[in-house]
Backbone bond lengths (Angstrom), bond angles and torsions (degrees), N, CA, C in turn:
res aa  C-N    CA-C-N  psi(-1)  N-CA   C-N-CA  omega(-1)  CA-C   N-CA-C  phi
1 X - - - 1.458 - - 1.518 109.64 -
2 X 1.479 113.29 129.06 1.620 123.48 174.89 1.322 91.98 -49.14
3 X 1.524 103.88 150.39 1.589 118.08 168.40 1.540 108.71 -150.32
4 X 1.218 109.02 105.61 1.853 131.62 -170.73 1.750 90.36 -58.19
5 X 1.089 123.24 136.92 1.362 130.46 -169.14 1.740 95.75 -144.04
6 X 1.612 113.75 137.37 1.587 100.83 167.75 1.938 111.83 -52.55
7 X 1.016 116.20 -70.22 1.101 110.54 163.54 1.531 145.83 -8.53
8 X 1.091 106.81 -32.47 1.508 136.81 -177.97 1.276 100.05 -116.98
9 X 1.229 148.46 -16.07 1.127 150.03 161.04 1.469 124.85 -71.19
10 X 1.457 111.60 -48.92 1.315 131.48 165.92 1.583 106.51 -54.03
11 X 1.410 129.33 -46.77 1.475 121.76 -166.79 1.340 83.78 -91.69
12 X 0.997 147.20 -25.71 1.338 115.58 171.06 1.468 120.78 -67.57
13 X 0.711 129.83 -13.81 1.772 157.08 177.14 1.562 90.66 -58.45
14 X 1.303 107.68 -86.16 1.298 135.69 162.30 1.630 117.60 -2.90
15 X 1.648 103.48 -56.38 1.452 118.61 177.27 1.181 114.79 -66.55
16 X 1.413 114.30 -63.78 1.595 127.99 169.41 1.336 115.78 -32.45
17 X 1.112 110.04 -62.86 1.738 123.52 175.87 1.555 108.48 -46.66
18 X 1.109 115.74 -43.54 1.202 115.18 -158.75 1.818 100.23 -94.96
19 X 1.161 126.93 -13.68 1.779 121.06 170.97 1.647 84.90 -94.76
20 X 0.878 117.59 -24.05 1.878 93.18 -171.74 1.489 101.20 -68.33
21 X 1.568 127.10 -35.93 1.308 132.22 178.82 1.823 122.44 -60.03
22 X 1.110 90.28 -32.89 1.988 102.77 146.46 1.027 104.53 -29.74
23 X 1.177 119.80 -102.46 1.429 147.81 -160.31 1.362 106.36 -20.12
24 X 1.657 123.40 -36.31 1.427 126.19 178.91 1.640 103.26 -50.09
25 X 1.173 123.97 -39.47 1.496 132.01 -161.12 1.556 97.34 -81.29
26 X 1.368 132.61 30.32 1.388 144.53 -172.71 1.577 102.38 -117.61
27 X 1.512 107.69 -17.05 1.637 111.77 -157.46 1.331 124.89 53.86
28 X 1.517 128.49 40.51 1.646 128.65 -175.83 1.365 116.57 -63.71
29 X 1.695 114.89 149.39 1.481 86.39 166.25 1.292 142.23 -75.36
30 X 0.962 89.03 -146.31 1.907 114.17 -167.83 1.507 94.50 -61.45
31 X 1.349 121.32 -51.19 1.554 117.32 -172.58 1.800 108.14 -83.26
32 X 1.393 102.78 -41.91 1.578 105.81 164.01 1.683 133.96 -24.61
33 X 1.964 86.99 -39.91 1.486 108.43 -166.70 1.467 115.69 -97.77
34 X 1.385 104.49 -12.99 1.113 105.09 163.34 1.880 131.06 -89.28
35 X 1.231 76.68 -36.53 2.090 88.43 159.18 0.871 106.31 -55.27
36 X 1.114 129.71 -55.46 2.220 124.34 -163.32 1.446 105.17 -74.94
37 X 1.691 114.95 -33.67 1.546 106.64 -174.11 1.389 112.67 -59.52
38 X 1.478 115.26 -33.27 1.386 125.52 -161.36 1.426 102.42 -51.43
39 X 2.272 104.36 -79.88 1.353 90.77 -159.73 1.731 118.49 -90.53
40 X 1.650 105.08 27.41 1.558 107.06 166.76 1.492 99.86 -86.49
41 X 1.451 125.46 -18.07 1.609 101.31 -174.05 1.770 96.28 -90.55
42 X 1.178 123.57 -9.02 1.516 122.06 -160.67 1.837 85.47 -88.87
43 X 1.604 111.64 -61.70 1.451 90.08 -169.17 1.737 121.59 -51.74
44 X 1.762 114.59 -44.99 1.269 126.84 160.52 1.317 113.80 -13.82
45 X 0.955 115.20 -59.22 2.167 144.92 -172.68 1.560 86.48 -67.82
46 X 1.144 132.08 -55.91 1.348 112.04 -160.58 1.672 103.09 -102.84
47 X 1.074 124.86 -12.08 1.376 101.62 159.87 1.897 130.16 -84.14
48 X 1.194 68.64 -14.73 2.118 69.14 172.30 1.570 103.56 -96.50
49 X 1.482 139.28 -0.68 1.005 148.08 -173.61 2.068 114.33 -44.27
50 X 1.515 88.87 -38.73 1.565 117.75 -177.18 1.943 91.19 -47.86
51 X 1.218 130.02 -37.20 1.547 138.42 151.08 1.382 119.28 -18.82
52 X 1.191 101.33 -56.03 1.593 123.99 -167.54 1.200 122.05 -86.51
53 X 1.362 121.50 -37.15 1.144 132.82 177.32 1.455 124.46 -90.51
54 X 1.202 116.59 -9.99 1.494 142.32 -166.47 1.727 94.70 -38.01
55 X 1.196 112.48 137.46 1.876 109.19 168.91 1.300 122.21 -58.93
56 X 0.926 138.26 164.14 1.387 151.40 -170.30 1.538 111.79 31.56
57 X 1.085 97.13 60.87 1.538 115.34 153.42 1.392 145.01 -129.08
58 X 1.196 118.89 139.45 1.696 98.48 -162.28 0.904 114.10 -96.64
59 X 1.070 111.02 154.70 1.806 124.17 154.38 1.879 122.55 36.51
60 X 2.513 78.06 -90.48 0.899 79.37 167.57 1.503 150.28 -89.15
61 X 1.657 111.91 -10.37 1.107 102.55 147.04 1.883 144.99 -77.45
62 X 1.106 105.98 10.81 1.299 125.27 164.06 1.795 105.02 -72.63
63 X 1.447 116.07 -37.55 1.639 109.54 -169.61 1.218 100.96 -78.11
64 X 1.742 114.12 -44.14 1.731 118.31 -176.71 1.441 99.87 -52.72
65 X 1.224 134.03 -40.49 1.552 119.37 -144.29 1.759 90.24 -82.78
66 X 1.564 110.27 -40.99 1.409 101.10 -177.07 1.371 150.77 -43.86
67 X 1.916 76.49 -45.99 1.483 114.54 -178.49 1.973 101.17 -60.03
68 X 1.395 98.07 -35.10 1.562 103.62 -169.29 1.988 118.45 -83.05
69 X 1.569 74.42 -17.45 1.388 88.78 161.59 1.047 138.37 -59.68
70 X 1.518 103.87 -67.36 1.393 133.30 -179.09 1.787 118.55 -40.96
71 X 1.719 89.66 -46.16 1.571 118.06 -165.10 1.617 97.65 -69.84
72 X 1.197 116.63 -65.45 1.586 125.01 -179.18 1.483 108.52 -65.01
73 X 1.098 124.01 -18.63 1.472 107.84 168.20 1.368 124.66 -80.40
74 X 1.414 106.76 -48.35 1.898 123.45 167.53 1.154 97.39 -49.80
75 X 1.733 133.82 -75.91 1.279 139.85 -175.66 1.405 123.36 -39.82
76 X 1.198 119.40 -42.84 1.699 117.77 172.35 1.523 99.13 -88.89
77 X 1.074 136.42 -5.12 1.524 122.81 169.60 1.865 111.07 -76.59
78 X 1.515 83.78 -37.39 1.842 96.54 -168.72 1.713 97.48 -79.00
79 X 1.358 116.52 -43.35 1.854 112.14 170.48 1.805 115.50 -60.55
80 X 1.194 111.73 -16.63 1.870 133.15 179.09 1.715 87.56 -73.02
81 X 1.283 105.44 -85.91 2.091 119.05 -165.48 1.010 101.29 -33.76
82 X 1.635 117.75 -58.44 1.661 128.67 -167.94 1.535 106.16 -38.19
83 X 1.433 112.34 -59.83 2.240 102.19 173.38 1.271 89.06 -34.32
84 X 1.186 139.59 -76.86 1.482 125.01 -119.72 1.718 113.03 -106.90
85 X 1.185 100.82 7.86 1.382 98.02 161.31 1.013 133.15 -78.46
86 X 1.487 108.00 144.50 1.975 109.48 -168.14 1.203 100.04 -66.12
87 X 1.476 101.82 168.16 1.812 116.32 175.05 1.650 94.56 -97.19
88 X 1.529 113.93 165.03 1.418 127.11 175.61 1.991 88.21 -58.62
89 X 1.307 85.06 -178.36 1.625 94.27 165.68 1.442 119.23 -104.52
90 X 1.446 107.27 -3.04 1.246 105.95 173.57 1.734 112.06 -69.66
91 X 1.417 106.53 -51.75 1.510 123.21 170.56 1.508 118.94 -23.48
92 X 2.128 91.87 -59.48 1.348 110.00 167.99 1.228 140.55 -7.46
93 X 1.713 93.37 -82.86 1.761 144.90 -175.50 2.100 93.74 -63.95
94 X 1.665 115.68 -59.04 1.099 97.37 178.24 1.812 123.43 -68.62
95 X 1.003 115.08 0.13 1.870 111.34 176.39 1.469 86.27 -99.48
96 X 0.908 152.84 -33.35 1.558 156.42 -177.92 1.360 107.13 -29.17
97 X 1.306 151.86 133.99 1.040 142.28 -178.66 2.077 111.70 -90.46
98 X 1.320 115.37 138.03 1.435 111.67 -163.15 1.183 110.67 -52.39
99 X 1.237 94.63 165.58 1.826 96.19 166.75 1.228 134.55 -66.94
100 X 1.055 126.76 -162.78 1.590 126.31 159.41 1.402 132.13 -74.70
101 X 1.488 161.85 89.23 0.913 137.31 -152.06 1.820 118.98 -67.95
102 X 1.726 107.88 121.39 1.080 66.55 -162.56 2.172 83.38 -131.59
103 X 1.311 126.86 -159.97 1.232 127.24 -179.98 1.633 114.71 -67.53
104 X 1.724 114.34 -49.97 0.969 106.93 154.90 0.923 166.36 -94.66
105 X 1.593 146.42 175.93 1.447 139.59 -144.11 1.753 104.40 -47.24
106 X 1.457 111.43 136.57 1.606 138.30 166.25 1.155 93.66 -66.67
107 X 1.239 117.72 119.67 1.681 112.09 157.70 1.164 131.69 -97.86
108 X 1.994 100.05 -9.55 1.131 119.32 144.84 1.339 153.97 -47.40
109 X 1.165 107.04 -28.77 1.187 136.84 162.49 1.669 147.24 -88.30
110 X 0.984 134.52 169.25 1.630 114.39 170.27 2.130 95.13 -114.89
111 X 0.798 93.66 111.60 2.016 110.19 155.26 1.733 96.36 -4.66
112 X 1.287 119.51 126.58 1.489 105.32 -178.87 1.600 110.28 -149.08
113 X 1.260 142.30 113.91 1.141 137.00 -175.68 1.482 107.90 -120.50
114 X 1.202 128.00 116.19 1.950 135.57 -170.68 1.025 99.44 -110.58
115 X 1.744 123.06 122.05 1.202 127.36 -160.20 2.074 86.48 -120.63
116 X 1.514 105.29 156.61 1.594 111.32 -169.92 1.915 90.47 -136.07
117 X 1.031 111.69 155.59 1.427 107.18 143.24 1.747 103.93 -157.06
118 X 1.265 126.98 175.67 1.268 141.75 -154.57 1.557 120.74 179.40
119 X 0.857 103.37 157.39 1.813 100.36 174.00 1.790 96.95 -102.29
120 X 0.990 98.06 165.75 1.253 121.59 179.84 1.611 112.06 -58.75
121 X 1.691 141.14 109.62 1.167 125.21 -141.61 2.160 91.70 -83.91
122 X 1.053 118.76 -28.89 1.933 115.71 161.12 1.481 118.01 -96.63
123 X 1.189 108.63 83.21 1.241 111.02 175.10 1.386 113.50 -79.58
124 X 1.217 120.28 48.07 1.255 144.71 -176.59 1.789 86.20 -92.50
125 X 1.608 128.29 110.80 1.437 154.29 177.54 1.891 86.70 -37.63
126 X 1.182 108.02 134.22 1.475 109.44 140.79 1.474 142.91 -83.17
127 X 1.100 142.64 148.18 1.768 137.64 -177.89 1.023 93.54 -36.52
128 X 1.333 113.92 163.50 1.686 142.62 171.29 1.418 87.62 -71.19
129 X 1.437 133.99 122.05 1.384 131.82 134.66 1.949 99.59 112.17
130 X 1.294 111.57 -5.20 1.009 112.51 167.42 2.087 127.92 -48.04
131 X 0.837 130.93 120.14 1.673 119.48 -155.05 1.937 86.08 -99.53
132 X 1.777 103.38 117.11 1.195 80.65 172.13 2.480 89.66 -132.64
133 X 1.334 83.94 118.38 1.915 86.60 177.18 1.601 91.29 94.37
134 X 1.251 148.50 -4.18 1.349 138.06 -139.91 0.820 134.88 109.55
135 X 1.447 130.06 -31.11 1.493 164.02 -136.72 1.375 91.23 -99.93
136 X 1.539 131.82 145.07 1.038 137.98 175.01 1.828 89.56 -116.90
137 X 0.857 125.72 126.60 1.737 121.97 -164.71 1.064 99.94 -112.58
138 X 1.778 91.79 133.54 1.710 116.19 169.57 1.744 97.72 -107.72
139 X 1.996 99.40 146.43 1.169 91.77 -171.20 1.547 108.60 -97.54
140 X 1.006 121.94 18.76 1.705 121.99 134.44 1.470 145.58 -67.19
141 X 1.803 98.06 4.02 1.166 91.81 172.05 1.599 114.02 -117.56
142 X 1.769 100.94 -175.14 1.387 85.04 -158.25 1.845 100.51 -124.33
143 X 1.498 128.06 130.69 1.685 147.94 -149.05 2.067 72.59 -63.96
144 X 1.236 113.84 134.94 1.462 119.47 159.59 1.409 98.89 -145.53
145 X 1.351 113.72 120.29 1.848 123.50 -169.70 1.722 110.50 -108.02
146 X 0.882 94.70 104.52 1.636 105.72 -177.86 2.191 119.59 -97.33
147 X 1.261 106.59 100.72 1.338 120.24 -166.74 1.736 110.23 -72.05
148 X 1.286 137.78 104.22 1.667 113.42 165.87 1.453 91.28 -114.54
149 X 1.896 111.06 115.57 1.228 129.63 153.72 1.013 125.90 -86.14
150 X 1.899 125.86 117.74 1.184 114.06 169.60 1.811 135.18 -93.59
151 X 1.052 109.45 172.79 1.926 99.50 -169.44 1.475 105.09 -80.12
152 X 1.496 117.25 -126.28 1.220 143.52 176.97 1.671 108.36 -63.22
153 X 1.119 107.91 -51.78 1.305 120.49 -161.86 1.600 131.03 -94.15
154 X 1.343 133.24 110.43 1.491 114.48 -148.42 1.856 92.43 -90.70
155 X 1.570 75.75 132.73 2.032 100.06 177.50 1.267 108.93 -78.75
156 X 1.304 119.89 148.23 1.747 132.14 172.57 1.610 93.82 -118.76
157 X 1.524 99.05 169.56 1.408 112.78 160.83 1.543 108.95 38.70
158 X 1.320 124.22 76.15 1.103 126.95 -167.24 1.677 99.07 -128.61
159 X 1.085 118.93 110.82 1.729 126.94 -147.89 2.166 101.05 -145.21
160 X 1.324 82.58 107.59 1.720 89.45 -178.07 1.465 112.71 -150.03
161 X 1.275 119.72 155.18 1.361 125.32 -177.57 1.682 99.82 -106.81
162 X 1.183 99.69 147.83 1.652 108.06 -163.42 1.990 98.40 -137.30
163 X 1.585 117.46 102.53 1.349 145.89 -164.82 1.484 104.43 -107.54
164 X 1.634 87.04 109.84 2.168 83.86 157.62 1.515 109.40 -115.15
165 X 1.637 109.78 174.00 1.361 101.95 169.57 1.464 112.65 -79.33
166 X 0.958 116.73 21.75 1.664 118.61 -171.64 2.011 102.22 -114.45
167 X 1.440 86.31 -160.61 1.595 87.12 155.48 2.072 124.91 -118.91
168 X 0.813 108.72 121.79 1.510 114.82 155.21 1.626 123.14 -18.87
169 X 0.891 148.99 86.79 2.022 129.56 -179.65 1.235 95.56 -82.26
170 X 1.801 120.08 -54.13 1.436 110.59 -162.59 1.675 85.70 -161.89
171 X 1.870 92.70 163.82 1.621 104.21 178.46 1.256 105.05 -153.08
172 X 1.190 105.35 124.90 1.734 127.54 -163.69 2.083 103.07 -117.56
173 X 1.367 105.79 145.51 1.654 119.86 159.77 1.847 114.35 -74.29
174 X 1.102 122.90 117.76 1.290 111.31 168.18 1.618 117.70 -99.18
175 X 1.562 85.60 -24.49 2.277 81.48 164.70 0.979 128.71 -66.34
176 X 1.734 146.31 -165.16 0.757 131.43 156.05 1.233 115.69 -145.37
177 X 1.705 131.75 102.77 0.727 121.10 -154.28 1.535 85.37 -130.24
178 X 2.012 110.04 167.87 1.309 118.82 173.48 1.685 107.81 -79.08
179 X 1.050 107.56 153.05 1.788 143.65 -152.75 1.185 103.03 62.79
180 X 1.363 110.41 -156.70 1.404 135.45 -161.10 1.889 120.46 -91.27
181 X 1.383 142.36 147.85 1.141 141.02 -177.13 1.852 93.92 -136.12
182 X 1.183 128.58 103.21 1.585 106.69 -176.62 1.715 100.90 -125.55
183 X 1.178 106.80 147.64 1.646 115.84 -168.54 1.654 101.08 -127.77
184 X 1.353 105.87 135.18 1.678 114.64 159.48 1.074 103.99 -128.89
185 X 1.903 99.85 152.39 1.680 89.61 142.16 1.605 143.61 -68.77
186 X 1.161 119.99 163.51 1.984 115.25 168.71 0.951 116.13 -115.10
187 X 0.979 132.23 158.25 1.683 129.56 -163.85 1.657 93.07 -139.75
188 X 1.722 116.00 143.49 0.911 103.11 174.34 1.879 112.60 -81.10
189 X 1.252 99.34 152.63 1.694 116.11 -169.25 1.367 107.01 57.73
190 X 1.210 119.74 29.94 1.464 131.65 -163.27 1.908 126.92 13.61
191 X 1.311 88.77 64.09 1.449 128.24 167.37 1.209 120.56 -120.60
192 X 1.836 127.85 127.24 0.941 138.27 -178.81 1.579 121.61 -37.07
193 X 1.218 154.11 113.88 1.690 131.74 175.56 1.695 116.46 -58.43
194 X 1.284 103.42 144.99 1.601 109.77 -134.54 1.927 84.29 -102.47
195 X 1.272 99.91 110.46 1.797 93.72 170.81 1.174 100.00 -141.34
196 X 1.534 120.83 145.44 1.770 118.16 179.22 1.874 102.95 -134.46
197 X 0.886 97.12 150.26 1.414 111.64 -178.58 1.417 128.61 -115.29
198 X 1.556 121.90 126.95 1.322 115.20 -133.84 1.936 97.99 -110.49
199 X 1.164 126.62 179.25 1.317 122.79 -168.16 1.835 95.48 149.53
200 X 1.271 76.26 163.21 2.199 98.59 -175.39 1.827 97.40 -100.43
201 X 1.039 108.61 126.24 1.530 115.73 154.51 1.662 113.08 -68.37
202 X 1.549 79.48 -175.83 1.646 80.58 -165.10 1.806 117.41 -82.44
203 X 1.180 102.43 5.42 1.422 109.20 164.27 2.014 115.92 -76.11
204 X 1.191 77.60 -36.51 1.820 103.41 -172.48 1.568 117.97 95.87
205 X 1.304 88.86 37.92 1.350 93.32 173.63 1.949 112.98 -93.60
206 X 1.230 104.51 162.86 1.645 98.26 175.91 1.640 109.91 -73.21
207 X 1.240 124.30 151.30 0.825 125.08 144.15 1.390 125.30 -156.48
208 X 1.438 110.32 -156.51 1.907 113.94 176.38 1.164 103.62 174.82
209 X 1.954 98.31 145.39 1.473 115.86 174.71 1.508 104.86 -122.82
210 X 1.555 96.53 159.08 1.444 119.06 145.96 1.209 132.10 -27.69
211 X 1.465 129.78 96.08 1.412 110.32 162.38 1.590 113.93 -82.81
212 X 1.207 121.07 148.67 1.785 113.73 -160.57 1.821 77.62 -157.81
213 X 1.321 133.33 106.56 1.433 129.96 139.42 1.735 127.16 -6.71
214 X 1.117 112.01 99.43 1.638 99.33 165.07 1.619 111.15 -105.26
215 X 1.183 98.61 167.95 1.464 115.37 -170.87 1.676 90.66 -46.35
216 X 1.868 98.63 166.09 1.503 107.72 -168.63 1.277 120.00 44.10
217 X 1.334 135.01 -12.65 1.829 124.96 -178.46 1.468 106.17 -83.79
218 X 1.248 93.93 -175.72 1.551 102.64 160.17 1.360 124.98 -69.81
219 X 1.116 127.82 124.99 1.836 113.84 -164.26 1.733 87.89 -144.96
220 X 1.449 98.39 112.62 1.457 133.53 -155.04 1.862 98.35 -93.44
221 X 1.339 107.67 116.21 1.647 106.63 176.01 1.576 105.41 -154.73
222 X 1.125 86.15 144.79 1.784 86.61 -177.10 1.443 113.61 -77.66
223 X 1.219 123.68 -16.29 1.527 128.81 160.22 1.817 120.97 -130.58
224 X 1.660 103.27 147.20 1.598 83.54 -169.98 1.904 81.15 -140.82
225 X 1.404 92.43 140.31 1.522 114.31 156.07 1.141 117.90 -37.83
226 X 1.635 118.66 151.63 1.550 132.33 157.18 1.052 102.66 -143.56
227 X 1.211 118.42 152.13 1.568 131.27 -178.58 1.752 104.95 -143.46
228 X 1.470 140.72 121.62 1.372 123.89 -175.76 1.491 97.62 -137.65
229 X 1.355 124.82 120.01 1.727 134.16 -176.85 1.221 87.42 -51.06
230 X 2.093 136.85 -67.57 1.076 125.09 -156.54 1.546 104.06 -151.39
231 X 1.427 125.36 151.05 1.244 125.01 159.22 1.961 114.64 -125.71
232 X 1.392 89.37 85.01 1.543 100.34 177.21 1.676 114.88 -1.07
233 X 1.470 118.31 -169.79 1.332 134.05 -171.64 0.988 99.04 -85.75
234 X 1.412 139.12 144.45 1.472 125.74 136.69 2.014 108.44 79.31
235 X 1.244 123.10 33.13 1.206 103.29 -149.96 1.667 91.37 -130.95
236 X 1.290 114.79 -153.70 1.330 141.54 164.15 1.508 135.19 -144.15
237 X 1.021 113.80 118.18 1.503 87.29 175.91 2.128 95.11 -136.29
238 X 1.113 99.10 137.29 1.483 130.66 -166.68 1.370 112.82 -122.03
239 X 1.543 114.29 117.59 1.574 159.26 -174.59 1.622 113.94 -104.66
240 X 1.774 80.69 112.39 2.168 78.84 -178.70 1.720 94.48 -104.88
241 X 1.137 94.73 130.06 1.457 106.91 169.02 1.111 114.85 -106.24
242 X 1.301 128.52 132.15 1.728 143.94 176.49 1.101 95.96 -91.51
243 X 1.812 121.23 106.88 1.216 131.83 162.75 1.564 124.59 -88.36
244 X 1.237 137.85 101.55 1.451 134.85 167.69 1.487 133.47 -89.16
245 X 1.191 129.64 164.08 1.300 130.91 179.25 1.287 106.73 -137.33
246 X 1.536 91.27 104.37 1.464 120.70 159.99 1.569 132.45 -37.56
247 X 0.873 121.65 122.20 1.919 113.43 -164.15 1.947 93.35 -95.30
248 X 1.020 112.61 135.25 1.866 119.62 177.56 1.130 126.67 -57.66
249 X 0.918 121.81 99.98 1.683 124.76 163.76 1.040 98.76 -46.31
250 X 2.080 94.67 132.00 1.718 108.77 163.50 1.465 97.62 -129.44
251 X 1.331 131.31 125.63 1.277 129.55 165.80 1.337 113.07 101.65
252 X 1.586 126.29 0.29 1.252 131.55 -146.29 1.781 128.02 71.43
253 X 1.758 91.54 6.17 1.767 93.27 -163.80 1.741 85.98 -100.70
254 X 1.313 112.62 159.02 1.383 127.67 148.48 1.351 129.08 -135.12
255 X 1.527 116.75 111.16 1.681 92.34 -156.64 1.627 118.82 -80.84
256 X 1.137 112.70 -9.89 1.700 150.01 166.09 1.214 122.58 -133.29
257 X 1.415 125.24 119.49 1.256 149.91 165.14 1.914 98.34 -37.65
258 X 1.325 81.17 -106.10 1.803 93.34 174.67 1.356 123.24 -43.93
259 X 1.471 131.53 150.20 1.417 135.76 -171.01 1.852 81.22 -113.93
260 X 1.138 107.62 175.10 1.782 124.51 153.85 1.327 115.92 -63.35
261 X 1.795 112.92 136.45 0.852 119.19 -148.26 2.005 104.14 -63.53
262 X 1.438 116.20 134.73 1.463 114.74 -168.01 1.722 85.34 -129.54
263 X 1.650 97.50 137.44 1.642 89.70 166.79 1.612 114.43 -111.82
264 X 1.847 116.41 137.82 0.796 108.70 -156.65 1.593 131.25 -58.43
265 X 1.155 127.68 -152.47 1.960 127.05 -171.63 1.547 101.69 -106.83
266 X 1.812 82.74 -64.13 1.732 96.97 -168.24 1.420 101.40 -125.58
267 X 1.499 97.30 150.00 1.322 120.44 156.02 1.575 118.53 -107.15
268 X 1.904 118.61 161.10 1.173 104.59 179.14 1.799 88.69 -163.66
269 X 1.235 97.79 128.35 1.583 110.68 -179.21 1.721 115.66 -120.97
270 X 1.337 99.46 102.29 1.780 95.80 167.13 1.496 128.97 -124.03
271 X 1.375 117.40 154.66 1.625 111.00 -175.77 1.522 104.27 158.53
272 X 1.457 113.90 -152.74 1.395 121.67 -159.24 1.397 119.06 -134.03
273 X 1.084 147.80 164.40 1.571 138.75 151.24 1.417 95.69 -143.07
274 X 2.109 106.62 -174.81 1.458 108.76 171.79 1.331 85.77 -161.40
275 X 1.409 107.41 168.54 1.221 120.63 -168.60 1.724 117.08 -112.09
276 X 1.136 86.44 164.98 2.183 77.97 -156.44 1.112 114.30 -73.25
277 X 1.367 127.14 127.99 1.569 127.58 -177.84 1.765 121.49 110.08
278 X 2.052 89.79 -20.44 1.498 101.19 168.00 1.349 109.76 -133.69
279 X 1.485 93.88 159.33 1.246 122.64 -170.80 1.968 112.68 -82.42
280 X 1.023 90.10 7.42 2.171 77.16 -169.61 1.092 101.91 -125.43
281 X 1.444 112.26 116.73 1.482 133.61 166.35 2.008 125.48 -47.56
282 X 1.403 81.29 124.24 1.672 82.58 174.12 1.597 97.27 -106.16
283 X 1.717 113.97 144.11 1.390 138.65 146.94 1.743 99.92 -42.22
284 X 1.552 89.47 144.32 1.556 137.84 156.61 1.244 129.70 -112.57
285 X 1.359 135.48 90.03 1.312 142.80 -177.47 1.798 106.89 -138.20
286 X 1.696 93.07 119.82 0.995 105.80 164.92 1.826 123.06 -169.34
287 X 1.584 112.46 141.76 1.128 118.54 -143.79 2.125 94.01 -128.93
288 X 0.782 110.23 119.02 1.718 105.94 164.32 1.271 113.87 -134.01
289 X 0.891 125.56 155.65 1.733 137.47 134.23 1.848 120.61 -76.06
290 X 1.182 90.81 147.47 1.623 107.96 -176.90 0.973 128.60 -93.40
């Protein structure tokens, strides 16, 4: 006749504990893994218990052995689960190998446009009439290089106004990319800025005119439009702006247009783009010093 013995009880403990620890090799979850840790560290605990109870022992070493029990059994159960616990899915997604690159929207990604600006690193003046981006160059003005880098994802309709503390003469594309990049000036209330320039006619009388921008000249604004169909994946495309400094009207007189060449302080770029294939506009904000 079977006869249940502590002894025999404990290794059976032992057994149990030890097929429930299988089960880790199932990959269960997160809550899975915590059910099984429980009563594999409790049977664990009670089959080595025969430790604890051993005869002629006291008290207090009866509490130490428990206490040491308790700890190393929970503890190597919880260092056991730890292999087999899942990773977040974020973890996942980053060992994941990338996607494909492809035209349309990354969903991988967040929409990303990195804007740079700089002065020109030789600000060494160019010739009178030198064409640099479009620019027919005056050597009063001053090289200001404006960077829009895009990420993963190629941007459309990318439309921003681009502000110095100075004045604007002209703003040219130096990349070259397929479609269109087109720049104006803006005028505030969209009216020309009103400067006249004074001098004697040929009688010798005083007088003064209007300077007012015509097409092809220099046409002077403290902020100027951009408009760009697209700026590919991964790319750059770079804007020279001819910055000038305006000399102050006193009286309505100006006795010179242009001041000496000054390079501006601040820059400030705001507006919108979207990305190809979708419809929802991301913000443009950006502010530097020079």
């Amino acid at each position: 006749m079977f006869k249940l013995t502590p002894k025999k009880a404990r290794r059976g403990a032992l057994g149990v504990a030890g097929t429930l620890a299988l089960v880790f090799f199932n990959r269960p979850s997160r809550i899975e893994i915590i059910w099984l840790s429980i009563p594999v560290a409790i049977l664990i605990a009670y089959g080595l218990s025969g430790w604890v109870t051993k005869h002629g022992l006291s008290a207090a070493e009866r509490i130490g052995r428990s206490v040491v029990l308790v700890v190393g059994c929970f503890g190597g159960v919880f260092l056991y689960a730890r292999h087999f616990w899942p990773l977040p899915p974020t973890a996942l997604s980053a060992q994941a190998p990338a996607p494909i690159q492809s035209h349309a929207l990354r969903h991988d990604v967040l929409p990303s446009l990195e804007i740079s600006a700089h002065l020109q690193a030789d600000r060494a003046p160019y010739s009178d009439g030198t064409i640099v981006a479009g620019i027919r160059w005056n050597k009063l003005y001053e090289d200001v290089r404006i960077n829009l880098s895009s990420g993963a994802n190629e941007l459309v309709d990318v439309d921003g106004i681009i502000g110095l503390d100075t004045q604007i003469g002209a703003m040219g594309q130096l990349s070259n990319f397929p479609g269109s990049c087109t720049s104006t000036p803006l005028y505030p209330g969209d009216e020309p800025p009103e400067f006249w320039l004074g001098g004697k006619d040929k009688h010798g009388k005083s007088t003064s005119l209007p300077v007012i921008p015509n097409p092809g000249a220099t046409q002077t604004s403290p902020e100027y439009r951009f408009h760009c169909d697209r700026i590919l994946a991964r790319s750059t495309l770079q804007f020279v702006v001819a910055s000038i400094k305006i000399n102050e009207v006193i009286n309505r007189m100006c006795p010179s247009l242009m001041a000496l060449r000054t390079p501006p302080k601040l820059i400030r770029i705001v507006g919108q783009y979207k990305v190809r294939d979708s419809d929802k506009s991301f913000p443009i904000s950006f502010e530097t010093s020079l």
